[in-house]
C-alpha positions in Angstrom: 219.1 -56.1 6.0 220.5 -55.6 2.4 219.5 -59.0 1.4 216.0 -58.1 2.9 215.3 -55.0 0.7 215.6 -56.8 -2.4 212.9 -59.3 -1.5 210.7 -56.7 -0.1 211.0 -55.3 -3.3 210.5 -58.4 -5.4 207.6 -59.2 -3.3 206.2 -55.7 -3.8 206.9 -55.9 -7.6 205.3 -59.4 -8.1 202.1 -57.5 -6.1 201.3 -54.4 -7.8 201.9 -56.8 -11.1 199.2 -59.5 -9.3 197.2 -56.3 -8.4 197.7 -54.7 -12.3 196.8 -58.3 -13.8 193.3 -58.7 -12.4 191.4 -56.3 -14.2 192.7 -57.8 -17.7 191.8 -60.7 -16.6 188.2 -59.5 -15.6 188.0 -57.3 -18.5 188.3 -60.5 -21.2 185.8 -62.5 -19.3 183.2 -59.4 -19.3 183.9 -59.3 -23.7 183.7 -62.8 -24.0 180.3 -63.1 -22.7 179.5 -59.6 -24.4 180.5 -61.8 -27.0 178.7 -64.5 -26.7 175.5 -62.2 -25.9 175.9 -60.3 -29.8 176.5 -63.8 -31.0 173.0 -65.1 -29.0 171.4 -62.1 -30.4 173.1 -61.9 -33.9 171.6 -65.9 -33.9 167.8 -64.4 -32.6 167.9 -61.7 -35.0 169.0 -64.3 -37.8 166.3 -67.0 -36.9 163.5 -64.2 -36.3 164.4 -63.1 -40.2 164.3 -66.1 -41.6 160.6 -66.5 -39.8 159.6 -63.1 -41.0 161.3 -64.3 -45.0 158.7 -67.7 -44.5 156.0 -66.1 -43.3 156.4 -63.0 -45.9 156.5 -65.9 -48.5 153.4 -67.5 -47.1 151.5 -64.3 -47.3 152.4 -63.4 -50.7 151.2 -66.7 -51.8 147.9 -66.0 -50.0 147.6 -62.8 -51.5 148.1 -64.2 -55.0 145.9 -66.5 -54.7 143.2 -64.0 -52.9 144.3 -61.9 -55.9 143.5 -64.9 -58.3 140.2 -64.9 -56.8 139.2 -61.9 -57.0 140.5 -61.5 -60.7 137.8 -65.2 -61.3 135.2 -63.2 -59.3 135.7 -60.3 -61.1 135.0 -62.1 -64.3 131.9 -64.0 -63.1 130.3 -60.9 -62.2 131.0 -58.8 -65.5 129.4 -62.4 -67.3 126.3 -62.2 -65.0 126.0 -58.2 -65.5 126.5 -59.3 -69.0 123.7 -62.2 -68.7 121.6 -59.8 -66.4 122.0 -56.9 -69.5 121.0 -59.3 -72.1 118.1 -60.8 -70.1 116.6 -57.0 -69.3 117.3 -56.5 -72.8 115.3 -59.7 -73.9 112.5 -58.6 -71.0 112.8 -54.9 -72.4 112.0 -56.6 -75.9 109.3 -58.8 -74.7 107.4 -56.4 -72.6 107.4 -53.5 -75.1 105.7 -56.1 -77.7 103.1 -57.5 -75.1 102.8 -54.0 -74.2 102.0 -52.9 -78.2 100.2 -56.1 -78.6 97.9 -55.3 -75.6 97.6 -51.4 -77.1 97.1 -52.9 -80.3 94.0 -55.7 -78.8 92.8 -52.3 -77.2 92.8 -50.4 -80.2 91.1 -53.5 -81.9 88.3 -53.6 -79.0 87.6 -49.9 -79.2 87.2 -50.1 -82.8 84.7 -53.0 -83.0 82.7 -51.4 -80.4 82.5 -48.1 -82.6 81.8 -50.8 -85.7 79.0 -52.6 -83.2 77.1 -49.0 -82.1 77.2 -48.0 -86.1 75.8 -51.2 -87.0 73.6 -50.5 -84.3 72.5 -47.2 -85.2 72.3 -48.2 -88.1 69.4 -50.7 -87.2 67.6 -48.2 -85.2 67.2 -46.0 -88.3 65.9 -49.1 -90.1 63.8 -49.6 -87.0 62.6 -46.2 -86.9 61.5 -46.6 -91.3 59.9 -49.7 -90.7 57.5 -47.6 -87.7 57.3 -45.1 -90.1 56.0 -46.8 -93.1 53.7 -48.7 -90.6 52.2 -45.3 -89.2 51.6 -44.3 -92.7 50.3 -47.5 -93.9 47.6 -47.6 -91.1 46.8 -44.1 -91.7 45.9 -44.5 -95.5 41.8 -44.9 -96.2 40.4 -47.9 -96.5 39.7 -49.0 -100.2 35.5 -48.8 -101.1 33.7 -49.8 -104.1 32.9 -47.7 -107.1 29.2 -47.7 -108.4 28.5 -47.9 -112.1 28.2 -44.6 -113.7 24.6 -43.7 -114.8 23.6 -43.5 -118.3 20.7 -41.9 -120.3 19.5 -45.3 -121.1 17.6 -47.6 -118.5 20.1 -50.5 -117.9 18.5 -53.9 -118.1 18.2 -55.8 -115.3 20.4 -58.7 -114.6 19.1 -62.2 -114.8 17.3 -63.5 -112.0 19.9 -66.6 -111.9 22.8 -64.4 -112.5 25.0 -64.3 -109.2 24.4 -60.7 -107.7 27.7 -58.7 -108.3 28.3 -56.6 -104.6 29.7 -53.2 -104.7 33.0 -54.8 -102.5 33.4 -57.4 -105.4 33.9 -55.3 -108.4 36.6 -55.9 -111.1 37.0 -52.0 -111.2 38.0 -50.8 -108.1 40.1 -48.2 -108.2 43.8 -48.9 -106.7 44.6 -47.6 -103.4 46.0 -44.1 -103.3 50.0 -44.7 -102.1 51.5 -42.1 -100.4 55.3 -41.6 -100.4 57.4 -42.6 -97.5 60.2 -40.0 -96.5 63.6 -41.4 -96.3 65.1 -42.0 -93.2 68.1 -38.9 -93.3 71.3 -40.8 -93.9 74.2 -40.2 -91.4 77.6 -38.1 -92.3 80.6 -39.7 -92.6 83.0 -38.2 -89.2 79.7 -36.6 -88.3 76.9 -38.0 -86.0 73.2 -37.4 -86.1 72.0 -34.6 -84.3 69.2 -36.2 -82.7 71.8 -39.3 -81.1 74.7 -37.1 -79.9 75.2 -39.3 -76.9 78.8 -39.3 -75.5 79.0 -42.7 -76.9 78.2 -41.9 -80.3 80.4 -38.9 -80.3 83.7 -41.4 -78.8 83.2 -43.8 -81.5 83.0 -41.2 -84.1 85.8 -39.8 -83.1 87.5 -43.3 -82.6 86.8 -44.0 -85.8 88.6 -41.1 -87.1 91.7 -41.8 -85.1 92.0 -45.3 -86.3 91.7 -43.9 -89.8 94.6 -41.2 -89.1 92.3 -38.8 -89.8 93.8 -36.8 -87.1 92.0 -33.1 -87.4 89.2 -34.4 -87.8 89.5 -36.8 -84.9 91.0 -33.9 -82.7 88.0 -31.5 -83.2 85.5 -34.3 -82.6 87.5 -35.6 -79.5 87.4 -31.5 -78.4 83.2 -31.7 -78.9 83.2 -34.5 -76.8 85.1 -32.9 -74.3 83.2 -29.8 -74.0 80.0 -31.3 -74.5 80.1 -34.2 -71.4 83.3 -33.1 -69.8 82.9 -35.3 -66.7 82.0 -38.6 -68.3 84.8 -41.3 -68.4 84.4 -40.9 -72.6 86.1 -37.7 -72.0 89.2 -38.6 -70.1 89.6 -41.1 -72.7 89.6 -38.3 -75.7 92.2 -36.6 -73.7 94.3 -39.7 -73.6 93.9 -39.7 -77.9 94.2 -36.2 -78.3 98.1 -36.3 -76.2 98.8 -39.5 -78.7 97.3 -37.4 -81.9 99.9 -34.8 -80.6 102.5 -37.2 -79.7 102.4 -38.8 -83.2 102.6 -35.5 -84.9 105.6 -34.3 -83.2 103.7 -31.8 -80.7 105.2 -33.2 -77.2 103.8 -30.3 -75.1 100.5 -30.1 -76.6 100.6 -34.1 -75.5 101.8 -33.4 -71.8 99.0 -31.2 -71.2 97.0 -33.7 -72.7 98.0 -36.3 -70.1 97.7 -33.9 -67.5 94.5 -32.9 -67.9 93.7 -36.8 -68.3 95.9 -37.5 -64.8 94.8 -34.8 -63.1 90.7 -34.8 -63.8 90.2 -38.4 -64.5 92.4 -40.5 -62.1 90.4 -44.0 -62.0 90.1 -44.1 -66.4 91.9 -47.1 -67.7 94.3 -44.9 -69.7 96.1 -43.7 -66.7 99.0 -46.2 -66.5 99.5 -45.5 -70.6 99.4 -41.7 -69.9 102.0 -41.9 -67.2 104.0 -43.7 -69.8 103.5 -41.7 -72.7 103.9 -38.8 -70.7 107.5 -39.8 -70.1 108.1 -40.4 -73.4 107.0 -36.5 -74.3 108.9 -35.4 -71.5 112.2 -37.4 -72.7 111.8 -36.4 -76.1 112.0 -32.1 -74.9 114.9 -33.4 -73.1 113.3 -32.7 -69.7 115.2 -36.3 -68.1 114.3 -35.3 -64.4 110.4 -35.1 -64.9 110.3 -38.1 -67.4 112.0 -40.0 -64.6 109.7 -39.0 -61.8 106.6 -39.5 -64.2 108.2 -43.1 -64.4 108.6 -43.5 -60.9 105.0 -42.7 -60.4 104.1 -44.9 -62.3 106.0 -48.0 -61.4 104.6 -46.8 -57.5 100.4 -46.3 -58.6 100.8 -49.8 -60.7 103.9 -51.6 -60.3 102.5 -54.7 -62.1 100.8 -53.6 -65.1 103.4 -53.7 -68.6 103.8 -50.2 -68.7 105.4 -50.2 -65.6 107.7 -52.8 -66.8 108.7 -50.6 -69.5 108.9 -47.3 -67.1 111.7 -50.0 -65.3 113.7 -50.2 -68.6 113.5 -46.6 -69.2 114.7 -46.0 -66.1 117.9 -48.3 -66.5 118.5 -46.3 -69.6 118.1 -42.9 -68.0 120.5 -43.1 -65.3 123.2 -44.7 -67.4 
């Protein structure tokens, strides 16, 4: 029995220490895999960083070179705004010199047709001396004969083979009586003849006058037209010179009202798309930008490819820089 206790009791020690060294045992294998698992994942995390550095590299080198791109676009574009400026600049030039040259042929045309009705006139007043003269030369009497005067003495009588002298064949007819032609009135300088105040006549007058910068004188003569055939096209073109008389001389809203009568009373005259223009021009010069710019866009809408409206177009560039 005594030797029987101690083995009992050996056996019980070695089991409670087989029973205490299982969970150690389990314990070590459950952190080596944990172990392994951080390692695994420490690995994963490693290579996904690595990835994300490559790809991260790849993308700044796209977006360098996108950024080099845009930097060589950039700098095309400002050389074709800068070819696009210098080209409407060049247009700018060339249209407002075809557009004074074609106001300049204009001027030219209106002033040989005021040179062509004076010349004109001109040879109706000869015309009208030359009938003159005629009517007074066929009213004059005819010429006769004068007979002899009679003396106290018997005359002798001529020769029977002298040739008979007849009353129409005398050496001493008197001369026919001349009577004196009137002269034909001359016309005034700036002034035309009462009896040919046509609307015509009165336009080139005042033409005239405007071409010669005599600009009173053309303004009250373009007024008398005015007033004096106010519906015939001649008028809307005085109103057109009277807001370029103002214009020159520094009188921008006497010119607008000009225009506007022009504009607004005479909308198929040939001096609308100028009026427009020159309107603007008045308008800019008080400072009043927005109505300048819509008189521009009107005009660029009515006749978008006359040369004023390529000149409203360059204005309008200007204005809303």
């Amino acid at each position: 029995m005594s030797r029987s206790r101690p083995l009992h009791t050996a056996a019980a020690a070695l089991l409670f220490v087989g029973l205490a060294t299982l969970p150690a045992h389990a314990v070590n294998k459950d952190m080596v895999q944990l172990q392994t698992q951080i390692q695994q994942l420490q690995d994963a995390v490693a290579r996904l960083q690595q990835s994300n550095d490559e790809r991260m590299g790849v993308l700044k080198d796209l977006v360098q070179q996108t950024a080099d791109a845009v930097n060589k676009m950039s700098v095309a574009v400002d050389g074709m705004k800068l070819q696009m400026q210098n080209s409407q600049d060049a247009l700018s030039t060339k249209s407002d010199q075809v557009s004074g040259q074609i106001q300049s042929l204009n001027d030219t045309l209106d002033e040989l047709k005021a040179r062509m009705a004076r010349l004109d006139k001109a040879l109706n007043d000869i015309q009208g001396q030359q009938q003159s003269m005629t009517a007074i030369l066929n009213n004059l009497p005819q010429p006769t004969g004068t007979p002899a005067p009679a003396t106290n003495g018997a005359q002798p009588n001529p020769p029977s083979n002298s040739p008979a002298i007849s009353p129409d064949s005398s050496p001493f007819q008197p001369p026919p009586p001349t009577t004196p032609v009137p002269a034909a009135p001359k016309p005034t300088a700036g002034k035309p003849v009462p009896n040919a105040a046509s609307a015509k006549d009165l336009y080139n007058v005042a033409y005239g006058d405007y071409i010669a910068a005599r600009y009173p004188l053309a303004t009250s003569e373009f007024m008398e037209l005015a007033a004096a055939y106010p519906d015939d096209t001649l008028s809307g073109n005085a109103f057109f010179y009277l807001g370029e008389i103002n214009l020159r001389t520094a009188k921008p809203t006497a010119a607008v009202k000009a225009y506007d009568h022009l504009l607004e009373h005479f909308p198929d005259n040939n001096k609308i798309p100028a009026a427009h223009l020159h309107k603007a021009e008045a308008m800019i010069s008080m400072k009043q930008t927005p109505g300048a710019i819509r008189e521009l866009q009107a005009l660029i809408q009515r006749f978008p490819n006359s040369p004023e409206a390529a000149q409203a177009r360059t204005k309008l560039a200007t204005l809303n820089h």
